[in-house]
N, C-alpha and C positions, 0 to 999 in steps of 0.2 A: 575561564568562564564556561559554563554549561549549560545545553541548552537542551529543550525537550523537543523532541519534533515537530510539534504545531506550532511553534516559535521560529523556525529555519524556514525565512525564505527560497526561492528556488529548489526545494526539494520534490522531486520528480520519483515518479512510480511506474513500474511495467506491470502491476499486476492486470489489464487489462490482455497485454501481451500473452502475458504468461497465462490465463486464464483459457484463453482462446486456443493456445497452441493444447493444450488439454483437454479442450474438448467440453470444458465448464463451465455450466452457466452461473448468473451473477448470483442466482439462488443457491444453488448448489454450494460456491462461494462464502454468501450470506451466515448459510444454515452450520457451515463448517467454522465458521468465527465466531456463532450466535449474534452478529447484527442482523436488522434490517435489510435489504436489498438498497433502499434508498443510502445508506451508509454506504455500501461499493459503488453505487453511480457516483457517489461525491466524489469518493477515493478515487477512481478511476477517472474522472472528472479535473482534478486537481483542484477542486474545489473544500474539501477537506484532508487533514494531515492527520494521521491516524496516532493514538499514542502508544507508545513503546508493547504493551501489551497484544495491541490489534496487530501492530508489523510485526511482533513476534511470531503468532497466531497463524497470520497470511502467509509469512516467510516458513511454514514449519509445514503448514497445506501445500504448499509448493513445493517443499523438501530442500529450502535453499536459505542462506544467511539473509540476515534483515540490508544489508547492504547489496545484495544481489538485487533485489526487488524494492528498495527503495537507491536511487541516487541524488546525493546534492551535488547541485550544479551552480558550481560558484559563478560570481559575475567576471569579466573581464576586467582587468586596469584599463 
């Protein structure tokens, strides 16, 4: 079974991390993905799950794999 990102629970992000340690602001960010600012707040936020393209995107402005900068975190048994 396959899934897309906005579908995976528990899927956690450092782009706020990783933003900060750069020295980048959410615009800057924004403007380099072509969304909105309001789209990083969410991202960062964990309030939205970006889809394959945008983690592409983020992960390539960061210069790191989509799994560096996105993690899932599974539940415990």
């Amino acid at each position: 079974m396959y899934f897309t990102l906005w579908e995976i629970k528990g899927l956690k992000n450092r782009i706020q991390e990783l933003r900060r340690e750069r020295r980048m602001t959410q615009e800057e960010l924004a403007a380099g993905c072509q969304v909105t600012r309001q789209t990083i707040i969410s991202l960062e936020g964990g309030r939205y799950n970006p889809s394959i393209f945008l983690a592409r995107k983020i992960a390539r402005i960061f210069g790191l794999a989509i799994e560096q900068v996105f993690i899932f975190e599974e539940d415990e048994p």
